[in-house]
C-alpha positions as protocol buffer text, in pm:
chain_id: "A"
residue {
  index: 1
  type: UNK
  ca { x: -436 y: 838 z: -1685 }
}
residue {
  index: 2
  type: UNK
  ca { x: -362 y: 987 z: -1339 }
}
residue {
  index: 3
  type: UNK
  ca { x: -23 y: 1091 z: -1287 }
}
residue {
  index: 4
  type: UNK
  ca { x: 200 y: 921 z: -1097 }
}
residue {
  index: 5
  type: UNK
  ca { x: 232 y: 1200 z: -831 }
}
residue {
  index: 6
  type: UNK
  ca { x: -121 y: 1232 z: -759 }
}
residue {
  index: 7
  type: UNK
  ca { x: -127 y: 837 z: -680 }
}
residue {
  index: 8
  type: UNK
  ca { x: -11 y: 923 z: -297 }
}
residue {
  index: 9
  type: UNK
  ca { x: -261 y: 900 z: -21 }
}
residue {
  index: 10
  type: UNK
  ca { x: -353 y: 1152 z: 219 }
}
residue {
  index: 11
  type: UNK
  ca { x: -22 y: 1201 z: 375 }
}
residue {
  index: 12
  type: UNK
  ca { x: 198 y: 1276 z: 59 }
}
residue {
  index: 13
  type: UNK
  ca { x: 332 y: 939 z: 50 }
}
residue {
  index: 14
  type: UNK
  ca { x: 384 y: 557 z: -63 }
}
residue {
  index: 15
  type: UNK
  ca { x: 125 y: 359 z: 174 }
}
residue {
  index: 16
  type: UNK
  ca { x: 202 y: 122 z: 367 }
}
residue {
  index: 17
  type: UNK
  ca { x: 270 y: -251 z: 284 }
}
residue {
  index: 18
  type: UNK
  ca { x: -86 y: -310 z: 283 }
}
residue {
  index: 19
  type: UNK
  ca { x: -409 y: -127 z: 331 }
}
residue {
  index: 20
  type: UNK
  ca { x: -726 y: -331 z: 512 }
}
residue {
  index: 21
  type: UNK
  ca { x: -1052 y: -266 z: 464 }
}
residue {
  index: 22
  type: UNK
  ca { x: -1391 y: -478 z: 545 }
}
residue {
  index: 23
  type: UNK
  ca { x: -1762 y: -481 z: 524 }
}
residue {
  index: 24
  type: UNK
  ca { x: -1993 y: -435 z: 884 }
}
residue {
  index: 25
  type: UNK
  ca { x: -1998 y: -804 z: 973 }
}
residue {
  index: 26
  type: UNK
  ca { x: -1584 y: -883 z: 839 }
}
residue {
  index: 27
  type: UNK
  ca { x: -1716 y: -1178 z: 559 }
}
residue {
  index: 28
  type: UNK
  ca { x: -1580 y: -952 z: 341 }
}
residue {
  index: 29
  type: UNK
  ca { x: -1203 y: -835 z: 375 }
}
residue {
  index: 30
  type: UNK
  ca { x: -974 y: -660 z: 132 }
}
residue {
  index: 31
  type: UNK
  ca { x: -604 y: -541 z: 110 }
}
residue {
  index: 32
  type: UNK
  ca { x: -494 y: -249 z: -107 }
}
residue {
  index: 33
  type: UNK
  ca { x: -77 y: -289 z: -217 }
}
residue {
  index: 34
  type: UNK
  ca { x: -74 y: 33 z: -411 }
}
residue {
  index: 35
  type: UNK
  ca { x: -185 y: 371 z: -320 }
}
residue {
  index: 36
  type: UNK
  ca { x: -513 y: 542 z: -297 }
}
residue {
  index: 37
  type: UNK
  ca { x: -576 y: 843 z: -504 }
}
residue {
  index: 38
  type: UNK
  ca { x: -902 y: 1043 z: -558 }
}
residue {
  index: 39
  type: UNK
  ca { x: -1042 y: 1105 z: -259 }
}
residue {
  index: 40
  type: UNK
  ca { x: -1397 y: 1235 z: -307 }
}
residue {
  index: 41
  type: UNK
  ca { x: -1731 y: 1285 z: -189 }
}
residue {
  index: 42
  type: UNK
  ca { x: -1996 y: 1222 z: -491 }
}
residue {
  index: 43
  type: UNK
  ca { x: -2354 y: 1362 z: -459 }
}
residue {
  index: 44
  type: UNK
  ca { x: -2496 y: 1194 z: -746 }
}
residue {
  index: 45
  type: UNK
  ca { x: -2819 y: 979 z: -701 }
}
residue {
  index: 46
  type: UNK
  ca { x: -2664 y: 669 z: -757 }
}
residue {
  index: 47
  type: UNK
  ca { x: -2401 y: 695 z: -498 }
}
residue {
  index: 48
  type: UNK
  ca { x: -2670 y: 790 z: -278 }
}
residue {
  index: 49
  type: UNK
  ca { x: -2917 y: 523 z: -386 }
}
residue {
  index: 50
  type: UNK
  ca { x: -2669 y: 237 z: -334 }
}
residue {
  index: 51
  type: UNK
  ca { x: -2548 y: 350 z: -6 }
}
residue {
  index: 52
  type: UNK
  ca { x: -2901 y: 505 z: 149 }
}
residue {
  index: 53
  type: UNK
  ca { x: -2695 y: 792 z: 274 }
}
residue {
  index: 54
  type: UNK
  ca { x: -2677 y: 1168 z: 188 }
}
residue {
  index: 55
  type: UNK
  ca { x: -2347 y: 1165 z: 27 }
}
residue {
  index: 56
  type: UNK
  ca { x: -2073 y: 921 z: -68 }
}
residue {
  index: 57
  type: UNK
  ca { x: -1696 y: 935 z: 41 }
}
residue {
  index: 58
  type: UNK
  ca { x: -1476 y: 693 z: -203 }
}
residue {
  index: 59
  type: UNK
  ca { x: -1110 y: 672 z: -343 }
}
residue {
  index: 60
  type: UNK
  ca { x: -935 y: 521 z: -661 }
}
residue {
  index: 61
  type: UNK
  ca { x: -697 y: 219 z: -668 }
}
residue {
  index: 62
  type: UNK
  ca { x: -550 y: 34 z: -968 }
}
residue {
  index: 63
  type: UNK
  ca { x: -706 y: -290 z: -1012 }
}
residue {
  index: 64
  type: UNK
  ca { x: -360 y: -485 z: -1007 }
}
residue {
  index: 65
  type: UNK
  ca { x: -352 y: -347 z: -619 }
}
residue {
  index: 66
  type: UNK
  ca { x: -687 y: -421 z: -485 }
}
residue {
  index: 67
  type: UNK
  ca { x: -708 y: -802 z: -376 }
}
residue {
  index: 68
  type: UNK
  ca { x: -1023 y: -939 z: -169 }
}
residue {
  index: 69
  type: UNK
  ca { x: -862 y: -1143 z: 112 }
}
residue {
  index: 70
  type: UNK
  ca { x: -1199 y: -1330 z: 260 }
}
residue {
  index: 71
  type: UNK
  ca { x: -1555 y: -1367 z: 100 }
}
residue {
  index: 72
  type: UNK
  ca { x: -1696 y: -1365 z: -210 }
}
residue {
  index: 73
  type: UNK
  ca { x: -1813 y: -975 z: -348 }
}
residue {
  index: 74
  type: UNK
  ca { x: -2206 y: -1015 z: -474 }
}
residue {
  index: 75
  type: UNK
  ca { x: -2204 y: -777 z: -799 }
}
residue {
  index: 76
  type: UNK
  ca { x: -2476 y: -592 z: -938 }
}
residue {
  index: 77
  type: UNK
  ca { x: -2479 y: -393 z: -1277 }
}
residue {
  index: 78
  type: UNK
  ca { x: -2676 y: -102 z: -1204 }
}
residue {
  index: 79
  type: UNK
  ca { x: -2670 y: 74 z: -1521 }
}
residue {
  index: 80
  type: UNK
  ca { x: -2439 y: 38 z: -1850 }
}
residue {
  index: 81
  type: UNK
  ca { x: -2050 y: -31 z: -1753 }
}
residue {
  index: 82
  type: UNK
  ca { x: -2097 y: 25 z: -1397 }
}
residue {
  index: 83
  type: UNK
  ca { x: -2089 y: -258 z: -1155 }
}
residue {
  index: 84
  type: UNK
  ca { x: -2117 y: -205 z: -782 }
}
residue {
  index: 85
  type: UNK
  ca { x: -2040 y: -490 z: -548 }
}
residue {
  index: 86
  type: UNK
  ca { x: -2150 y: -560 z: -168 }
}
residue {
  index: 87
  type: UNK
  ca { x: -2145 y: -803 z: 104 }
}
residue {
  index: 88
  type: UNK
  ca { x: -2366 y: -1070 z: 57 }
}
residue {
  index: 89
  type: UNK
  ca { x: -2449 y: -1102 z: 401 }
}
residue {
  index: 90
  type: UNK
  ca { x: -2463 y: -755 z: 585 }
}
residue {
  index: 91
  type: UNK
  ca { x: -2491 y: -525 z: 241 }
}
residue {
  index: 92
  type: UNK
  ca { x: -2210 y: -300 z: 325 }
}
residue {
  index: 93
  type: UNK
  ca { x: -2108 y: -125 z: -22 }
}
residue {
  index: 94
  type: UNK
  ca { x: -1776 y: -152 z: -142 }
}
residue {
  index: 95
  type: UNK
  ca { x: -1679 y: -65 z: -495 }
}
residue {
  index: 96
  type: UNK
  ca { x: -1831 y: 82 z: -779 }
}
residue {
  index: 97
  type: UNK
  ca { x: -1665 y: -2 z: -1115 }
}
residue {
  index: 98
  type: UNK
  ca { x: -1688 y: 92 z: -1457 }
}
residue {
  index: 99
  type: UNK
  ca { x: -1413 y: 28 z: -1746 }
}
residue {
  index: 100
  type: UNK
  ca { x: -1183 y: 326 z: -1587 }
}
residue {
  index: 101
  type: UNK
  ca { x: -1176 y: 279 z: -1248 }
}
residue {
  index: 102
  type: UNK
  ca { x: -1186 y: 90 z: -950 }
}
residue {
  index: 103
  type: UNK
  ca { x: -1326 y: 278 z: -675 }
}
residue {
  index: 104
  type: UNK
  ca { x: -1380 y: 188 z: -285 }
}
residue {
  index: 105
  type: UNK
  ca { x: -1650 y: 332 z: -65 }
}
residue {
  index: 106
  type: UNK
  ca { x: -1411 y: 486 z: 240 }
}
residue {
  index: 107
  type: UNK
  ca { x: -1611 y: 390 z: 509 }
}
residue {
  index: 108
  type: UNK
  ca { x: -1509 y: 49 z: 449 }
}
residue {
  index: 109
  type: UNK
  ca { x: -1143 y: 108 z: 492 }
}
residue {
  index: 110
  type: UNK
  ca { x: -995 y: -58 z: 865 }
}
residue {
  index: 111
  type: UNK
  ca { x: -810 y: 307 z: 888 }
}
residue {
  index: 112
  type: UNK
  ca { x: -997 y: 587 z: 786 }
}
residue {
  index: 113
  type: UNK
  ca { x: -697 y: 805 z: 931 }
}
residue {
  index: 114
  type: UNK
  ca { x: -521 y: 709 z: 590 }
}
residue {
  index: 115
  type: UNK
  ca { x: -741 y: 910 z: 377 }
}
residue {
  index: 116
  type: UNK
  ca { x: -844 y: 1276 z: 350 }
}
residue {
  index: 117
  type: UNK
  ca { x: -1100 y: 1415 z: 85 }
}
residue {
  index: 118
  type: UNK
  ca { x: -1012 y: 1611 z: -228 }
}
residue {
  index: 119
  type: UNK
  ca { x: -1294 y: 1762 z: -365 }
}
residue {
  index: 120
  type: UNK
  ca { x: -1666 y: 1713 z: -393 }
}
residue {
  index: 121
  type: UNK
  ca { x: -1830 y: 1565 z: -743 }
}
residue {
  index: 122
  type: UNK
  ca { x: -2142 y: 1536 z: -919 }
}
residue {
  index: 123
  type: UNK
  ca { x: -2218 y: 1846 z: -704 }
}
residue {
  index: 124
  type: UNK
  ca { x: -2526 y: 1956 z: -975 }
}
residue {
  index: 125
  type: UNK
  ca { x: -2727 y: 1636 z: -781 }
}
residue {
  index: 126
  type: UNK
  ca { x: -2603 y: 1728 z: -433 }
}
residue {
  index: 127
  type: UNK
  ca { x: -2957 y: 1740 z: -221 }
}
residue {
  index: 128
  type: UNK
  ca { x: -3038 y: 2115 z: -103 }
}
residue {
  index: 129
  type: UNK
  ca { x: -3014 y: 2079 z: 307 }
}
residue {
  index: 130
  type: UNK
  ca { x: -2644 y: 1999 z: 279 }
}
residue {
  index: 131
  type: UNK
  ca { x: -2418 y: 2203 z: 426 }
}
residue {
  index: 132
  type: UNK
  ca { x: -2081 y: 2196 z: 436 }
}
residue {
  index: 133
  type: UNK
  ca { x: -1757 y: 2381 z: 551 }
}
residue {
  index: 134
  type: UNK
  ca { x: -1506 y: 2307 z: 374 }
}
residue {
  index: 135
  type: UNK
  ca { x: -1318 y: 2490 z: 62 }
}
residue {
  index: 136
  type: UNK
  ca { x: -1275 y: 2174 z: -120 }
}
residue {
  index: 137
  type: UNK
  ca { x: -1326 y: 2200 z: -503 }
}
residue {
  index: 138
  type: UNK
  ca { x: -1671 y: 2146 z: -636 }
}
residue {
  index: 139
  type: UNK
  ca { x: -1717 y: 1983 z: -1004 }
}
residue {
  index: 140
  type: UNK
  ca { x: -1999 y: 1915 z: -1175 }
}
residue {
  index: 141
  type: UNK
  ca { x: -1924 y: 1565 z: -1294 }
}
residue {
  index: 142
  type: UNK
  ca { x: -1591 y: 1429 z: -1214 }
}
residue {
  index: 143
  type: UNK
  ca { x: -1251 y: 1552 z: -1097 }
}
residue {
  index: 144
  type: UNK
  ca { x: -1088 y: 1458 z: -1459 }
}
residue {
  index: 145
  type: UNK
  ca { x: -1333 y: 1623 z: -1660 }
}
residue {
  index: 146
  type: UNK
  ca { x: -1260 y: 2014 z: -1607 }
}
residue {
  index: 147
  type: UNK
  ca { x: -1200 y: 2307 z: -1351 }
}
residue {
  index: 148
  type: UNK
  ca { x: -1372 y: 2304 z: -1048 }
}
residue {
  index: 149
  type: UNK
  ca { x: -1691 y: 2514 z: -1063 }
}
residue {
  index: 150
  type: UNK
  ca { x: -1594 y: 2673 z: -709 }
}
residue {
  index: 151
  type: UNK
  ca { x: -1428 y: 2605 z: -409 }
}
residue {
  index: 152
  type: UNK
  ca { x: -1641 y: 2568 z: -125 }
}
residue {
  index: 153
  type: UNK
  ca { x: -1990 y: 2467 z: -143 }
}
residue {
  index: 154
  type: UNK
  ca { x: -2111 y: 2768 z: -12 }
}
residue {
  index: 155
  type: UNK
  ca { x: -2011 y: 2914 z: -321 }
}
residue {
  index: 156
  type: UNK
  ca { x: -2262 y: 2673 z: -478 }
}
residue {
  index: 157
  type: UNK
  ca { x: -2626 y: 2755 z: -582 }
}
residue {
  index: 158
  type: UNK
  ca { x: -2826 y: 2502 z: -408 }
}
residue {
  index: 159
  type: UNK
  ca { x: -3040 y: 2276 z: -617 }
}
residue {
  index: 160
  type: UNK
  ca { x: -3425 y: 2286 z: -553 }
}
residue {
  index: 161
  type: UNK
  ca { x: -3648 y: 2049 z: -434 }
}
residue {
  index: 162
  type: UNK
  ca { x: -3802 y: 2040 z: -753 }
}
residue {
  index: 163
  type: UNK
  ca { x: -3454 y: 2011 z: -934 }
}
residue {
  index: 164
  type: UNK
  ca { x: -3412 y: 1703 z: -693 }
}
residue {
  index: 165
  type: UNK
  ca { x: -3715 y: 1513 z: -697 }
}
residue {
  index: 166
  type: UNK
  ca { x: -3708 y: 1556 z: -1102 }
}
residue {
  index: 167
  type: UNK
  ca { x: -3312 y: 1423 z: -1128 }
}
residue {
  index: 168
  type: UNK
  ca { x: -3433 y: 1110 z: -866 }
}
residue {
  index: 169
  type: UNK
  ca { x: -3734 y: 1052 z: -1064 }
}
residue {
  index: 170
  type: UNK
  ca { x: -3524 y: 1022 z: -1393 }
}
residue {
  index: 171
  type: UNK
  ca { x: -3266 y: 840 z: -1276 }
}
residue {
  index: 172
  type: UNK
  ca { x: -3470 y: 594 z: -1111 }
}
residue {
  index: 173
  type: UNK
  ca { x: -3667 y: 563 z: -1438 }
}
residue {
  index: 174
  type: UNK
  ca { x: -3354 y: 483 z: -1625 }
}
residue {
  index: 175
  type: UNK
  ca { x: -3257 y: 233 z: -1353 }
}
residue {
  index: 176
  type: UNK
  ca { x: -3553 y: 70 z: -1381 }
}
residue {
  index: 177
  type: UNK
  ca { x: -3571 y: 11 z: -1730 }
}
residue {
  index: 178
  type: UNK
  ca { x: -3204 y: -139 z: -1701 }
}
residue {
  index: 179
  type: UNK
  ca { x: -3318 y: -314 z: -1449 }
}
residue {
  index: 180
  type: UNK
  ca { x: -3593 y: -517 z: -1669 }
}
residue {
  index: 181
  type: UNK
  ca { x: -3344 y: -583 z: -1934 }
}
């Protein structure tokens, strides 16, 4: 379990009475009542595949405290004990779930003034033209699982093409064959 102290958002503190958050075209809308915690970009293939961007930026919220105000999420299983959900209508992603947490992509969010990232994850699939400068900490899997490998991604070795294109072409495999099941 997180502790209680790092369950504070950006700014230190208790958020507000409620957080909004939407998809593109507002069918979907959400309210957090609790506070955000885990602020991180992820650089694994999944993230990447789901959202068709380079990167994604999410955060963690207790189930009790995330309620969907408007719409209907469309949920897809995309491999075992993960479910992501978007809008039905304009495909905007906004959570990825598995049986320990509830996460939200941050884009989504109505304020993204309310968040700031932590640290970078999954950084063994980031894709080799990134660059970034920041001296957040780098993990290779999650934030929970061990030290940070380094701070900074410069510090990083950067994965080859080769490394990339084999990782996609596994993963995409595996995705597959979960997908026929």
């Amino acid at each position: 379990m997180i502790s209680e102290q790092a369950r504070t958002n950006a700014h230190g503190s208790e958020p507000p009475t409620a957080i909004k958050g939407r998809c593109l075209c507002g069918d979907i809308r959400y309210e957090i009542t609790g506070p955000i915690f885990d602020v991180v970009h992820c650089h694994c293939e999944s993230c990447r595949r789901h959202t068709s961007t380079a990167f994604a930026t999410f955060f963690n919220v207790d189930r009790p405290h995330f309620h969907i105000t408007q719409g209907t999420l469309v949920r897809y299983t995309s491999s075992p004990d993960v479910v992501r959900t978007h809008c039905g209508r304009c495909g905007s992603p906004i959570t990825f779930e598995n049986p320990h947490e509830l996460s939200l992509y941050a884009c989504s969010l109505e304020d993204l003034t309310l968040i700031k990232p932590e640290a970078h994850i999954m950084v063994g699939e980031m894709l080799p033209w990134l660059n970034f400068g920041d001296d957040l900490p780098c993990f290779e899997k999650g934030i929970h699982g061990g030290p940070p490998i380094c701070h900074g991604l410069s510090q990083l070795p950067k994965a080859s093409s080769e490394s990339v294109r084999a990782n996609s072409k596994a993963t995409n495999a595996a995705r597959d064959t979960f997908g026929r099941k």
